[in-house]
N, C-alpha and C positions, 0 to 999 in steps of 0.2 A: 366407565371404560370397559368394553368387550373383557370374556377373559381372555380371548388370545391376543390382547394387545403388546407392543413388543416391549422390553425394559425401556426403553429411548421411550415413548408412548405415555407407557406409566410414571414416566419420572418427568415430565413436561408438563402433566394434568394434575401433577402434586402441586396442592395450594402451599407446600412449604417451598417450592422451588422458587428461587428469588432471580426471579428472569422473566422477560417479556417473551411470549411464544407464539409465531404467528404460520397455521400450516398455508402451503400451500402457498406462499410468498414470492410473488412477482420481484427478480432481484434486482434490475431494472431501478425501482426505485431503492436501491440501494449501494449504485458502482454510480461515479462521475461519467459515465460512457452514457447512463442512461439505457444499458442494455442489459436484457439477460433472462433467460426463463424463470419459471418457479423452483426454488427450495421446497426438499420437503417437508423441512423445517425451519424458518426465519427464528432466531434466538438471541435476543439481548440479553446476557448474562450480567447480573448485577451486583455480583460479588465472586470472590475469589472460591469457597464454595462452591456456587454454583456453576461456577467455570470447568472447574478440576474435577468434578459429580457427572457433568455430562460428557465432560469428557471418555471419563474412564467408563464409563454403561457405555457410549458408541463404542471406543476399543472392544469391549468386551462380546459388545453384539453383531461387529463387524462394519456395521455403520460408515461410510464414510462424513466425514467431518474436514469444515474448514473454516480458521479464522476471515474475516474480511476488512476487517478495521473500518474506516468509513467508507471503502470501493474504490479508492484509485489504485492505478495503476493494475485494475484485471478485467481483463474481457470475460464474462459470462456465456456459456455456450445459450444458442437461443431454446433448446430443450430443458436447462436450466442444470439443477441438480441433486442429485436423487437423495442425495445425504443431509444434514443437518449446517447450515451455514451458522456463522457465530457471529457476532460483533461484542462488545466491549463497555457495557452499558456502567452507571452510577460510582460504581470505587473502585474502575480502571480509571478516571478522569480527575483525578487529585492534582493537582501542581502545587508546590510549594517552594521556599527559596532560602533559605539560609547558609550564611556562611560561606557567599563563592561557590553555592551547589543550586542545583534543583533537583528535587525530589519530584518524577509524573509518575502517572501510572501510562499503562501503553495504551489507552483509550482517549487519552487528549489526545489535540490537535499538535500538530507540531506548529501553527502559527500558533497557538496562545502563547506556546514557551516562547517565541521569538519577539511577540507584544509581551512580555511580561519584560524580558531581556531590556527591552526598548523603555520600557515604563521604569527599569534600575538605573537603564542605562550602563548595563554590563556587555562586554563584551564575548564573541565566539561565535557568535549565532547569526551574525550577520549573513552568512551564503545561504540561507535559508528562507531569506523570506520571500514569500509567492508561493511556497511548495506545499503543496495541498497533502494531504492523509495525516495520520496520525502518529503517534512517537514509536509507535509498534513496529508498526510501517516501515517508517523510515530506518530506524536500527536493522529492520532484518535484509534492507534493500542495499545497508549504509548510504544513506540519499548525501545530497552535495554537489559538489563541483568537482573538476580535474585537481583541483588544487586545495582545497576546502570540502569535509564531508564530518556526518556527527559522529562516527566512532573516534573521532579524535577528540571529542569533551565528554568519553563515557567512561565515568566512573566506577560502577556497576550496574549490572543486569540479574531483573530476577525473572526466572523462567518458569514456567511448567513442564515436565514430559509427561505423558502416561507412564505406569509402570514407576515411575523412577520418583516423581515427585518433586516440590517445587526446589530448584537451587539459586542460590546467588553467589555470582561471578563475577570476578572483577575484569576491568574493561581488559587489562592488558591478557588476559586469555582467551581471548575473542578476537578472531583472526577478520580483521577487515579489507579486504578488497574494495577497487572500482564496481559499483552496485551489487557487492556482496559482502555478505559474514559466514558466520563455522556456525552458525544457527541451524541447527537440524530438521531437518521436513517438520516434523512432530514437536518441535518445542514454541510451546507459547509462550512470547513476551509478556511477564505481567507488569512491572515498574523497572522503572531505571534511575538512577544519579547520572547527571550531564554536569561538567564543572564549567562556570563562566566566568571569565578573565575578566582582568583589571585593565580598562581603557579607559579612552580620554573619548564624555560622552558627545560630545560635537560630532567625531569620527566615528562611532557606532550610530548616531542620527546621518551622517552623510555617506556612510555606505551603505547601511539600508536603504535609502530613501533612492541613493541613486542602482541600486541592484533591482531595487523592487521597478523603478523606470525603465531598466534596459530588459526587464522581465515582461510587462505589458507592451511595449512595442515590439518583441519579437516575437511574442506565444500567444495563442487563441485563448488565454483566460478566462476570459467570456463564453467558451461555445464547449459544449457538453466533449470532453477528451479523458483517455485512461495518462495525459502526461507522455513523456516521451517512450518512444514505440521499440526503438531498437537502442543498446548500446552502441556508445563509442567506441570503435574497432582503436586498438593500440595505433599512436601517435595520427588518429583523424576523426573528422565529427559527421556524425552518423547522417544529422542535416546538409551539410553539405556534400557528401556522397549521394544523396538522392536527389538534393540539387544537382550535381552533376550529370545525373541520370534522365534528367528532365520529367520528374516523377510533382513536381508539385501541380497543383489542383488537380492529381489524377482523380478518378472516382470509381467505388465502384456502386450500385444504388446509392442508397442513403450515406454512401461514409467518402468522404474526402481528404488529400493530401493538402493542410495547412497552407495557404501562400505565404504564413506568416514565418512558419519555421516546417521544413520539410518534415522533421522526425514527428510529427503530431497528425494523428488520423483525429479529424472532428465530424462528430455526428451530426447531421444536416438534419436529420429530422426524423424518423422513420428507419435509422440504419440496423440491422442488424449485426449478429453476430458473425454469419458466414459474409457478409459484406466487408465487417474490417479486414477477416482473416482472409480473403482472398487477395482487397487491399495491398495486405503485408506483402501476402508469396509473390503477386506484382512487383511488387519494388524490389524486393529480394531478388526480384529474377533480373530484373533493370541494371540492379545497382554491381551485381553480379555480372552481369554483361560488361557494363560499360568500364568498370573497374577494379577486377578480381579479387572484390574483396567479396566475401558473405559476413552479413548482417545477422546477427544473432537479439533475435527478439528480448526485450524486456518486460515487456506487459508478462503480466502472469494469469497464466489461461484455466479457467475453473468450468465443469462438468463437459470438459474434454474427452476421448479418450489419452489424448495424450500430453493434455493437461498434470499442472499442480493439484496432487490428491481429487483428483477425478475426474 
């Protein structure tokens, strides 16, 4: 390495650094959108070490940095991003299960916990199944339903900040919202405790089974998507506000409005980034027209300027 290589530089060509490093990383194959420029660093971090190490050298170097967990729900700008992108590699992905708990770390799936749920035959987790990313993810989204979401089976949370260092919090000081938490820009999810209930397992087989049914015949599961695009505005659903709009199969190049469920932009093939985002301001302008509501985006927009951390 040069010597004016920068800390971030030096500490990625360290053979002690236990993380996968790839410069120059197309992230594209790293969001479910399937879109997105180059990183200027792709990073699988493979221990809690080396999470909290690169962390604190980007603080300290100014670096921008950001988690991605497996890439749902963020659109990638097509420039990409200047900073260091992360993901959640070997002892974020622990699950285990004792005693009416699961122990993850925030690098699993949130389907595995819900096959495993299914494999006990425990209850809780049922509104959950179809829902792509990981447990990270979904804590810091609080993913769910109107009526069902997972900060209501979390036990605790352990995080990281810069600066401050890792804590663990119990669920009930963790303010959960409709697709949000009191999760701060800057703290990373590392493990959680989720509690699973005591059911009768017929009824945890038959409402998965029939969630996971009304889930593929409404939603493009199939076609490369960030999941749903805009929240649900207080007492109405975002899909059908753009239904009303007459926004489904709008296009703009490559990105299209779901016939299956309006709130879903799917990539046809070739779409870019300035494609979805024009998309969006489209409907937003539609949906807005035709009934004065404004749609407040959910996708989380990465090497933006006016993007999440960049």
């Amino acid at each position: 390495m040069a010597r004016h290589a920068s800390p971030v530089q030096s500490l990625l060509v360290d053979d002690r650094f236990d993380g996968d490093v790839y410069a120059r990383e197309p992230l594209s194959r790293h969001t479910t959108y399937r879109i997105g420029g180059p990183a200027r660093f792709f990073v699988r971090a493979n221990s809690v070490g080396a999470l909290t190490g690169l962390i604190e050298v980007c603080e300290a170097e100014g670096t921008p940095w950001v988690v991605l967990g497996r890439g749902s729900n963020v659109l990638v700008s097509d420039e990409g991003f200047s900073g260091v992108a992360i993901a959640l590699g070997r002892d974020f992905r622990t699950l285990r299960y004792d005693e009416g708990r699961f122990t993850v770390g925030a690098g699993a799936t949130l389907s595995s916990v819900v096959q495993e749920a299914f494999k006990r035959m425990v209850g809780g987790f049922e509104f959950a199944v179809g829902t792509p990313g990981t447990v990270g993810g979904a804590l810091r989204m609080n993913a769910g339903t109107r009526d069902e979401w997972i900060g209501e089976r979390v036990i605790s949370v352990t995080t990281f900040r810069p600066g401050r260092g890792l804590a663990r919090r119990h669920g009930d000081d963790i303010e959960w919202g409709y697709r949000t938490s009191s999760f701060a820009p800057d703290e990373v999810i590392v493990e959680c405790e989720l509690a699973a209930g005591v059911a009768d397992p017929y009824q945890v087989r038959d409402k998965m089974e029939g969630n996971l049914a009304r889930r593929k015949a409404c939603q493009p599961l199939s076609e490369p998507t960030c999941g749903s695009v805009f929240k649900n505005p207080e007492g109405a659903s975002a899909g059908q506000l753009i239904e009303q709009a007459r926004c489904k199969g709008a296009e703009v190049g490559g990105a299209r409005i779901s016939e299956l469920h309006g709130n879903f932009i799917v990539n046809r093939g070739g779409a870019t980034a300035a494609d979805v985002r024009a998309l969006m301001a489209l409907v937003r302008e539609r949906v807005l027209e035709a009934t004065g509501i404004e749609l407040t985006p959910e996708v989380r927009l990465v090497g933006f300027e006016d993007g999440d951390r960049g």
